[in-house]
LOSEDO-807002 format. One record per atom (N, C-alpha, C): residue in three letters; x, y, z; atom name. Coordinates in steps of 0.05 Angstrom, whole numbers, plus 5000, padded with zeros to 4 digits. Layout:
! LOSEDO-807002
<site rest="ALA" x="X" y="Y" z="Z" atom="CA"/>
...
This chain:
! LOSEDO-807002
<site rest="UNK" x="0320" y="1429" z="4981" atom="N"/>
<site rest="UNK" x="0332" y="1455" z="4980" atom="CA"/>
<site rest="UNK" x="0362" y="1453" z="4975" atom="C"/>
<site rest="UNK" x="0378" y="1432" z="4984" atom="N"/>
<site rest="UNK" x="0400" y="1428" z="4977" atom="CA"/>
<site rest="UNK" x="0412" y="1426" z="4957" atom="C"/>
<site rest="UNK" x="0398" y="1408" z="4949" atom="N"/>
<site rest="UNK" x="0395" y="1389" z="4920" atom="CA"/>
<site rest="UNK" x="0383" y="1417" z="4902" atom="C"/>
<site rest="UNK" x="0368" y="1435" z="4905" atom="N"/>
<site rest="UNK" x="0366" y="1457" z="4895" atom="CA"/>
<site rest="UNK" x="0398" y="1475" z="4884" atom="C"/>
<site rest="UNK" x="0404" y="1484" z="4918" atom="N"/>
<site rest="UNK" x="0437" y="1490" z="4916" atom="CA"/>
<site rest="UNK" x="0453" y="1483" z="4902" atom="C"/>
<site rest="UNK" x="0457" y="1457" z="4897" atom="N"/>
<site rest="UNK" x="0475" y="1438" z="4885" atom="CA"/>
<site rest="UNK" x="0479" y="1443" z="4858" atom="C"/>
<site rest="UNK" x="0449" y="1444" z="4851" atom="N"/>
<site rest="UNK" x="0446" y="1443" z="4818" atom="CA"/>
<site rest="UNK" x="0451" y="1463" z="4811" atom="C"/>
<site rest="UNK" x="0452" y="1492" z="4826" atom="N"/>
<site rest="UNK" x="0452" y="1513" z="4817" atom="CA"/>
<site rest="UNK" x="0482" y="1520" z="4811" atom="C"/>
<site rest="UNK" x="0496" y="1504" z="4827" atom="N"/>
<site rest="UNK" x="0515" y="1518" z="4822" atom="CA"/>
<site rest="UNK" x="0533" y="1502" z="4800" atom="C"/>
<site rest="UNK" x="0519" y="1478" z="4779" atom="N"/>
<site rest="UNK" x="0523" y="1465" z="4754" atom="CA"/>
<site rest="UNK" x="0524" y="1483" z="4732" atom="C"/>
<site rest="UNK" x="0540" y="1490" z="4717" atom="N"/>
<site rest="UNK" x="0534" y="1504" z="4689" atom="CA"/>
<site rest="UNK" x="0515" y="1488" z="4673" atom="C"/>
<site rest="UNK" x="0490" y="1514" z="4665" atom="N"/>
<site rest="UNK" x="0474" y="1512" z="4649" atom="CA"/>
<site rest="UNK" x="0449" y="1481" z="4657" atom="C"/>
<site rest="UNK" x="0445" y="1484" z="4678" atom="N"/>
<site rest="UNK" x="0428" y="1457" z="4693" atom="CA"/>
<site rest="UNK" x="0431" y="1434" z="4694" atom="C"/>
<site rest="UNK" x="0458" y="1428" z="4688" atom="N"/>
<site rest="UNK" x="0470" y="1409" z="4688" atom="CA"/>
<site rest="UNK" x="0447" y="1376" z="4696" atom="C"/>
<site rest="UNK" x="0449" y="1389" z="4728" atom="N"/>
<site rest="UNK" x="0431" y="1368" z="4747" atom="CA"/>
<site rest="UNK" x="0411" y="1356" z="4737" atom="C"/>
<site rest="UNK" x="0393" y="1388" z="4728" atom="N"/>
<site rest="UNK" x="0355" y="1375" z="4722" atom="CA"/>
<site rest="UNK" x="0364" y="1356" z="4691" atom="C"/>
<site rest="UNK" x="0383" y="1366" z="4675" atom="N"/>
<site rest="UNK" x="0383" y="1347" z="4646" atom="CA"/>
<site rest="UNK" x="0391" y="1326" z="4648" atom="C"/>
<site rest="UNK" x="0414" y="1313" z="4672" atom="N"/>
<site rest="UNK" x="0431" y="1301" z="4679" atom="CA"/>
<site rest="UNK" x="0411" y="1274" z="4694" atom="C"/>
<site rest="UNK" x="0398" y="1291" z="4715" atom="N"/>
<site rest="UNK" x="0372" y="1272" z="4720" atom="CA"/>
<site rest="UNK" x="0351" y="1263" z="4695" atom="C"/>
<site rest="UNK" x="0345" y="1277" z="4690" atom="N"/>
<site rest="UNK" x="0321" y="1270" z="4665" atom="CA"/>
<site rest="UNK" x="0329" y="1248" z="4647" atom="C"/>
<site rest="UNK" x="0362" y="1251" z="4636" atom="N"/>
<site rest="UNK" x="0373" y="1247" z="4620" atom="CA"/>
<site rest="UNK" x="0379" y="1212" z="4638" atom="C"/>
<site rest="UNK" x="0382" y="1212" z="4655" atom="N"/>
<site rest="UNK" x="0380" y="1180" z="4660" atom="CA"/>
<site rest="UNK" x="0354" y="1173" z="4664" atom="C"/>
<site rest="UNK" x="0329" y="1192" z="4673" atom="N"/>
<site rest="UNK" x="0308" y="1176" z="4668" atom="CA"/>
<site rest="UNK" x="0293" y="1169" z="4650" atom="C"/>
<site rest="UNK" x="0302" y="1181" z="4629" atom="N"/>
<site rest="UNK" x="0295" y="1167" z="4594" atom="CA"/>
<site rest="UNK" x="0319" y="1145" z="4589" atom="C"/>
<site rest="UNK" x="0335" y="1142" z="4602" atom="N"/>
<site rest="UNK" x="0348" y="1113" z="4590" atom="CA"/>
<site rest="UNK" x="0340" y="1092" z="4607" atom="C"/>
<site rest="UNK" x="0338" y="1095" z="4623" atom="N"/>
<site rest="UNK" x="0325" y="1072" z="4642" atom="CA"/>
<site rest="UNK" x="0293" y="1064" z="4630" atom="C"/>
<site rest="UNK" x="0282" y="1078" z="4629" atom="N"/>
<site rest="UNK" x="0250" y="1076" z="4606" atom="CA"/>
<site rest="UNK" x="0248" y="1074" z="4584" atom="C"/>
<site rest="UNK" x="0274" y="1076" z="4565" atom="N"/>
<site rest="UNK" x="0276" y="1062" z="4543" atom="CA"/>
<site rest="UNK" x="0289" y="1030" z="4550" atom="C"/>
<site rest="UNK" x="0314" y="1028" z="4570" atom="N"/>
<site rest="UNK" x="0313" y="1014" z="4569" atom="CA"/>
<site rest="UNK" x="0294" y="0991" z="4574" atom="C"/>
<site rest="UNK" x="0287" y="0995" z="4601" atom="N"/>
<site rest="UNK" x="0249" y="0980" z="4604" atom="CA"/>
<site rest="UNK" x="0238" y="0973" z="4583" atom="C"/>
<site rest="UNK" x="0237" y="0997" z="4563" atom="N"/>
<site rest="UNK" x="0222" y="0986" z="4536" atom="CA"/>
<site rest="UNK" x="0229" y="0965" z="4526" atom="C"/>
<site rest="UNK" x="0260" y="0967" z="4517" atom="N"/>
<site rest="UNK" x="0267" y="0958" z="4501" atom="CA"/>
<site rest="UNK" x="0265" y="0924" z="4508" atom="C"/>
<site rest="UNK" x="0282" y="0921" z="4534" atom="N"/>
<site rest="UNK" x="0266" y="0888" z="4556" atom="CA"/>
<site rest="UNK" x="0249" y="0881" z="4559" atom="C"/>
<site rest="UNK" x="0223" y="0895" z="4552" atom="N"/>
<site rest="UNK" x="0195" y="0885" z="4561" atom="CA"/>
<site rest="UNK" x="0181" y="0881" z="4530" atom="C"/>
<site rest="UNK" x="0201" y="0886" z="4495" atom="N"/>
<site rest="UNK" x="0186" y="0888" z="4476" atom="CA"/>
<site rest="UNK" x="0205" y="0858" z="4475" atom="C"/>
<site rest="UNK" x="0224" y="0851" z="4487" atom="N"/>
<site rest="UNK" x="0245" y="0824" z="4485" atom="CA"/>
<site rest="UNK" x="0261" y="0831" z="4455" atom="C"/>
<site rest="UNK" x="0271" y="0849" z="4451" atom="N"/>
<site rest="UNK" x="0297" y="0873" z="4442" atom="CA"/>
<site rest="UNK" x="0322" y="0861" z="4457" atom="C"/>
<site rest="UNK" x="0320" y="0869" z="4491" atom="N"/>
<site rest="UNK" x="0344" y="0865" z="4503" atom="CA"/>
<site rest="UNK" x="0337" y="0852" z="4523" atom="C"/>
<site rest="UNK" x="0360" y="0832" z="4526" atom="N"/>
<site rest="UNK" x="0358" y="0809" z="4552" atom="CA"/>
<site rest="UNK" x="0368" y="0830" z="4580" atom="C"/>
<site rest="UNK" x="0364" y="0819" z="4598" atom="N"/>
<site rest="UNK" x="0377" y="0833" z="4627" atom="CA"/>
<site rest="UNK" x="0400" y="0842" z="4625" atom="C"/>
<site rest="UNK" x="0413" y="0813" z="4618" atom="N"/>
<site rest="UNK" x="0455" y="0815" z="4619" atom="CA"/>
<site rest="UNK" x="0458" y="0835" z="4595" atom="C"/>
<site rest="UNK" x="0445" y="0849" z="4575" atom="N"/>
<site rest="UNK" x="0449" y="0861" z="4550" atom="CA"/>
<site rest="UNK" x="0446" y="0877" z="4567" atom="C"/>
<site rest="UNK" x="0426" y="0884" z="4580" atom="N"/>
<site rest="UNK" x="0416" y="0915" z="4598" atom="CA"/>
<site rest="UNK" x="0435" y="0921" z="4614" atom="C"/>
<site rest="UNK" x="0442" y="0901" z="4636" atom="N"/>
<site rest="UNK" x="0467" y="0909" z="4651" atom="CA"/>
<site rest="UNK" x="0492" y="0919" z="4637" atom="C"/>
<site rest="UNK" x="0507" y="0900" z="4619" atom="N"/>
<site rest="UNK" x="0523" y="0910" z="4604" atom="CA"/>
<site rest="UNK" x="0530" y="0940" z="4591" atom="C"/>
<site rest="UNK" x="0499" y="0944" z="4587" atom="N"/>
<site rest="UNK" x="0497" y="0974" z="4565" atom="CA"/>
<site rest="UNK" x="0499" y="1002" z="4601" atom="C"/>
<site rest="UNK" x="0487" y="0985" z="4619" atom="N"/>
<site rest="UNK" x="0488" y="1009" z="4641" atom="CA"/>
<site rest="UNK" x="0516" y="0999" z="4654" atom="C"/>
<site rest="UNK" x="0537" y="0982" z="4656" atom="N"/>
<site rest="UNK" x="0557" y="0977" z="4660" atom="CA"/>
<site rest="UNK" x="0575" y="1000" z="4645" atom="C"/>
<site rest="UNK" x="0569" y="1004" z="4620" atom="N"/>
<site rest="UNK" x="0594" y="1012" z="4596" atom="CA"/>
<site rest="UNK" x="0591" y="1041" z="4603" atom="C"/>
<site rest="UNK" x="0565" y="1051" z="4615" atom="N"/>
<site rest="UNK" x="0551" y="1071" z="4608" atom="CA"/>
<site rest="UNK" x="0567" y="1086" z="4635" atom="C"/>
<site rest="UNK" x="0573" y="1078" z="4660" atom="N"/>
<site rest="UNK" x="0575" y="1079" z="4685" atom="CA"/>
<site rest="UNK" x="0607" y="1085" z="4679" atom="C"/>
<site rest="UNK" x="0625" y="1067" z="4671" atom="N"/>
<site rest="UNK" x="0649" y="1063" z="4659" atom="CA"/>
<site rest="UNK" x="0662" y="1087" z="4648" atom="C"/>
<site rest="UNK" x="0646" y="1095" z="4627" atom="N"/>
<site rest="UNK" x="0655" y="1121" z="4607" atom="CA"/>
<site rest="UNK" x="0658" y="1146" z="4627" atom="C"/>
<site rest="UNK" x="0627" y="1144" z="4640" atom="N"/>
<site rest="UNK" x="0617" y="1165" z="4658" atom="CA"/>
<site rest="UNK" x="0646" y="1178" z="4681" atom="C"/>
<site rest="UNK" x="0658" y="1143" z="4692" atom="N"/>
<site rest="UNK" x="0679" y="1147" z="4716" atom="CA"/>
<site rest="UNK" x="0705" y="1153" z="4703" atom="C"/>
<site rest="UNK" x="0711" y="1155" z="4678" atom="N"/>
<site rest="UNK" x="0732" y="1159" z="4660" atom="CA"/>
<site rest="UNK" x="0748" y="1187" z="4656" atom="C"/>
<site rest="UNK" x="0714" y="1212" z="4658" atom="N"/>
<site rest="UNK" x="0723" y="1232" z="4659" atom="CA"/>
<site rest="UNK" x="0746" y="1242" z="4669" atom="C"/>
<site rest="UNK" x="0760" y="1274" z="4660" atom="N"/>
<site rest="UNK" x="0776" y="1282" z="4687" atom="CA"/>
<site rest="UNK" x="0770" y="1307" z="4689" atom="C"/>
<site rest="UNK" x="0790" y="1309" z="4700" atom="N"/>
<site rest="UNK" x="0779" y="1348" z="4715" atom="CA"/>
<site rest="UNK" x="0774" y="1342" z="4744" atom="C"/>
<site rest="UNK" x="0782" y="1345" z="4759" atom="N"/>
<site rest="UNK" x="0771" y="1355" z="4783" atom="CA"/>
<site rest="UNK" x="0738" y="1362" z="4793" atom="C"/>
<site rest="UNK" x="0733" y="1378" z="4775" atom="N"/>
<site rest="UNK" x="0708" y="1381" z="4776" atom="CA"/>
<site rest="UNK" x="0683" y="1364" z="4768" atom="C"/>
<site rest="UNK" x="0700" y="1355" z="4743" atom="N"/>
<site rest="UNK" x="0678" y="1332" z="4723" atom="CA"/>
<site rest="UNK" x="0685" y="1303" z="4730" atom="C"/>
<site rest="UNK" x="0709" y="1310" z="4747" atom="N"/>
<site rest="UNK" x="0716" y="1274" z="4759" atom="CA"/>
<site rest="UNK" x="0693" y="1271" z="4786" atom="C"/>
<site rest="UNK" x="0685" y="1296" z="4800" atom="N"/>
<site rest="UNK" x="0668" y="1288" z="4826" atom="CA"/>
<site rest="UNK" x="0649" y="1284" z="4815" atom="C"/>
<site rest="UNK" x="0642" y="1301" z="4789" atom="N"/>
<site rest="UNK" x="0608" y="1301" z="4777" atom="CA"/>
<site rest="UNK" x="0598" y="1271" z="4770" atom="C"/>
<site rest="UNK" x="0622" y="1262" z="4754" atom="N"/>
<site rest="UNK" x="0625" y="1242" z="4734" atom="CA"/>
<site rest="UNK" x="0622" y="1216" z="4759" atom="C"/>
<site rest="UNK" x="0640" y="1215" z="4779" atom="N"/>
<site rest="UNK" x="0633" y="1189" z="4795" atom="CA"/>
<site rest="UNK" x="0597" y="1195" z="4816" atom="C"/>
<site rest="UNK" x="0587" y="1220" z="4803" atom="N"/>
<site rest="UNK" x="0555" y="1211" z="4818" atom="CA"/>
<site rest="UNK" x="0540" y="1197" z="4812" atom="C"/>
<site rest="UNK" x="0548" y="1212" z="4774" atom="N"/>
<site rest="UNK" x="0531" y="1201" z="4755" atom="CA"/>
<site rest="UNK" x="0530" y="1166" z="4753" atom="C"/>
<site rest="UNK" x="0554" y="1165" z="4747" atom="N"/>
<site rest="UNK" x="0564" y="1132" z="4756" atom="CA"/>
<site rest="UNK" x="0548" y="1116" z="4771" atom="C"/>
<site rest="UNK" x="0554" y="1134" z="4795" atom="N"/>
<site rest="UNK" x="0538" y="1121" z="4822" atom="CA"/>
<site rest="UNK" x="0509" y="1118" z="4807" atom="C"/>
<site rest="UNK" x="0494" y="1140" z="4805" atom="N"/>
<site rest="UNK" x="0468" y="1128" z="4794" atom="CA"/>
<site rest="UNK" x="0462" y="1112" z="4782" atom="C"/>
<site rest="UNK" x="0484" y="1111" z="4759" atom="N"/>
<site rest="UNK" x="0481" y="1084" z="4731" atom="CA"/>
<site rest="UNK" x="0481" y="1062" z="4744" atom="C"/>
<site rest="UNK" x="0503" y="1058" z="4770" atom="N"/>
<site rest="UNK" x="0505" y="1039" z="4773" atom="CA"/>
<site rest="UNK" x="0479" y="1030" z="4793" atom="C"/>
<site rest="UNK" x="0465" y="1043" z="4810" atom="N"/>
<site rest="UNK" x="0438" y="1038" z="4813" atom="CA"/>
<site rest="UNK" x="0418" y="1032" z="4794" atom="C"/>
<site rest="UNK" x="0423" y="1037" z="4773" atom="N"/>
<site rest="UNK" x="0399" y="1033" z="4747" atom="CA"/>
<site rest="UNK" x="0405" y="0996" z="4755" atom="C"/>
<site rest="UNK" x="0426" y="0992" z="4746" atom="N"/>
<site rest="UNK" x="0442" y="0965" z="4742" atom="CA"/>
<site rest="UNK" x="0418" y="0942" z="4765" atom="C"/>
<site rest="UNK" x="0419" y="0946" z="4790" atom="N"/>
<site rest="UNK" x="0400" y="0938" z="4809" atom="CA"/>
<site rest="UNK" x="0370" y="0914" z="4800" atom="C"/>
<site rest="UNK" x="0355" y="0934" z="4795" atom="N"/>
<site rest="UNK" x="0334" y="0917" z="4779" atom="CA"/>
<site rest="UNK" x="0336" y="0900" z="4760" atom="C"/>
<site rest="UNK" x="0348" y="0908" z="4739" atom="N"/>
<site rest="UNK" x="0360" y="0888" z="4719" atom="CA"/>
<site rest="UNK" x="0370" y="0862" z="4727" atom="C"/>
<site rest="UNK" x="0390" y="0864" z="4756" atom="N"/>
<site rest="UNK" x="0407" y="0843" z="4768" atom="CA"/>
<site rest="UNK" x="0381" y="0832" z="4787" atom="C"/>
<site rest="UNK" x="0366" y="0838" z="4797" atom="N"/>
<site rest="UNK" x="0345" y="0828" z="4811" atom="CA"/>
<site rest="UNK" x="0324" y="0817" z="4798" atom="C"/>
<site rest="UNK" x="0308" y="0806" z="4794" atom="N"/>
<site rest="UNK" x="0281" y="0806" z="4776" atom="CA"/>
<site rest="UNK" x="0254" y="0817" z="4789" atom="C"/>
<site rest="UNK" x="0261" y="0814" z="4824" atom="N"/>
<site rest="UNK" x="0246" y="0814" z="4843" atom="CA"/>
<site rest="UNK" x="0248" y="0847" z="4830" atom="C"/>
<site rest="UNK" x="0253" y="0863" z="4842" atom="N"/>
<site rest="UNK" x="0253" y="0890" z="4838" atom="CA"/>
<site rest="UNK" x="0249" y="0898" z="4809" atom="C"/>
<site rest="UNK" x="0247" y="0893" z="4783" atom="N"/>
<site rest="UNK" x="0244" y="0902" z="4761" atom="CA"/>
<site rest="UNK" x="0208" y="0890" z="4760" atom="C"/>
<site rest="UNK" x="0203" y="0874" z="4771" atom="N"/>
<site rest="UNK" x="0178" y="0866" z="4765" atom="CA"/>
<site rest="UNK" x="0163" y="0894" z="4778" atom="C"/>
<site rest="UNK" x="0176" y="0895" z="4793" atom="N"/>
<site rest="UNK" x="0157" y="0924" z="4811" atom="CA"/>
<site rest="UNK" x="0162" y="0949" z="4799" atom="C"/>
<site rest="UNK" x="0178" y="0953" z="4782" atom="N"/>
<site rest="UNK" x="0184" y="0975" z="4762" atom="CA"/>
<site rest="UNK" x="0156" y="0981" z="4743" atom="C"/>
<site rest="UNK" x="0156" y="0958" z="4735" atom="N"/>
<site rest="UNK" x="0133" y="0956" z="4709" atom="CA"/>
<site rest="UNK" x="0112" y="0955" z="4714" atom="C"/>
């Protein structure tokens, strides 16, 4: 219900695309690691750069948005750095 609140008050649904929108890169990425396309450290790297840009923003507003988003990328990063945990992804 919060997390309802939250998003609502994002211009234009910010949240639900914002979510979605990392969970098609994380599932491509998967793809792309499991077709042997991209090594781990390539994966980390690309959700490193990705996290980076993200914390770069400014604004006040898009600087708090911008270091959540981060925060998540930088949880994508996790599995990749683990093997234990990406095996359980797939």
């Amino acid at each position: 219900m919060v997390r309802e609140q939250w998003e609502a008050q994002r211009p234009n649904g910010i949240g639900s695309q914002g979510t979605a929108a990392l969970g098609i890169m994380m599932n491509l990425l998967l793809a792309l690691r499991s077709k042997g396309v991209l090594r781990d450290i390539e994966v980390i790297a690309i959700l490193d750069t990705a996290a980076e840009t993200a914390e770069k923003t400014t604004g006040e507003l898009d600087g708090e948005f911008a270091k959540l988003v981060a925060g998540h990328i930088r949880q994508m990063i996790d599995p990749f750095a683990n093997p234990d945990t990406l095996e359980r992804l797939q």
